[in-house]
C-alpha positions in Angstrom: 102.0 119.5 112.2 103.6 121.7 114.5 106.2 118.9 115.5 108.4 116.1 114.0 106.3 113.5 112.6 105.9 110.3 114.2 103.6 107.5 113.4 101.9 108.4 115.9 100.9 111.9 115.6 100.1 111.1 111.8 97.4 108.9 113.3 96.3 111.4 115.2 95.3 113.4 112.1 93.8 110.7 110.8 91.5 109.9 113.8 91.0 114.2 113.7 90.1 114.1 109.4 87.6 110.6 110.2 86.0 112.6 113.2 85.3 115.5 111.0 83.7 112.7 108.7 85.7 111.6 105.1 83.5 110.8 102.3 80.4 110.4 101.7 78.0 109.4 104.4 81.2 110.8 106.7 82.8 107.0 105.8 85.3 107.5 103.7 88.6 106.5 104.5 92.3 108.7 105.1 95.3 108.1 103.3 98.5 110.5 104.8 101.9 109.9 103.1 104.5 110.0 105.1 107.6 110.3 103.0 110.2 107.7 104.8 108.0 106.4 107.2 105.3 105.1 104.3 101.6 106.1 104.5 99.4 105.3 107.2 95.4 104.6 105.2 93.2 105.0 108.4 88.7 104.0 107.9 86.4 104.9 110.8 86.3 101.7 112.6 89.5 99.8 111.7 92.7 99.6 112.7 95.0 102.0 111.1 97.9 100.4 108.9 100.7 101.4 107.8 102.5 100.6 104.4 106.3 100.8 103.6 107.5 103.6 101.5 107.9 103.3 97.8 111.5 104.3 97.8 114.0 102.8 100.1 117.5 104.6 101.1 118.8 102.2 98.6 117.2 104.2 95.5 116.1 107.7 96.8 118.7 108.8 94.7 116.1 108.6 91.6 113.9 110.6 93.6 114.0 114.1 92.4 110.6 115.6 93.6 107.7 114.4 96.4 105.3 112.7 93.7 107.9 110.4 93.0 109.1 111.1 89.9 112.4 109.5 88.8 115.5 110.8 86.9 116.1 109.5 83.5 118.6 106.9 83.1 
């Protein structure tokens, strides 16, 4: 994405991968994480939604890379 991601420009991939057609039968459905702002999981003919992120500013210290992975205690 050539700018700062907003919810709304993530959508806008999504609507751009379902166009091109996900899956098989071109219905498959989009999942884009979005690191701080959650994950938006888009299928062709539904609303997007949107889910909270895993990790809140609370506990990101455990986060030491972007699959999630945790320190040890």
């Amino acid at each position: 994405m050539p700018k700062v991601p907003t919810k709304e420009l993530v959508e806008e991939a999504c609507r751009r991968f379902l166009d091109m057609g996900v899956g098989p039968d071109g219905q498959g459905s989009v999942v884009i994480r979005c690191g701080p702002m959650g994950a938006c999981i888009a299928v062709k003919g539904s609303a997007y939604s949107w889910i909270d992120p895993y990790w809140t500013s609370e506990n990101s210290g455990k986060v030491v890379d972007v699959t999630g992975n945790h320190s040890s205690p």
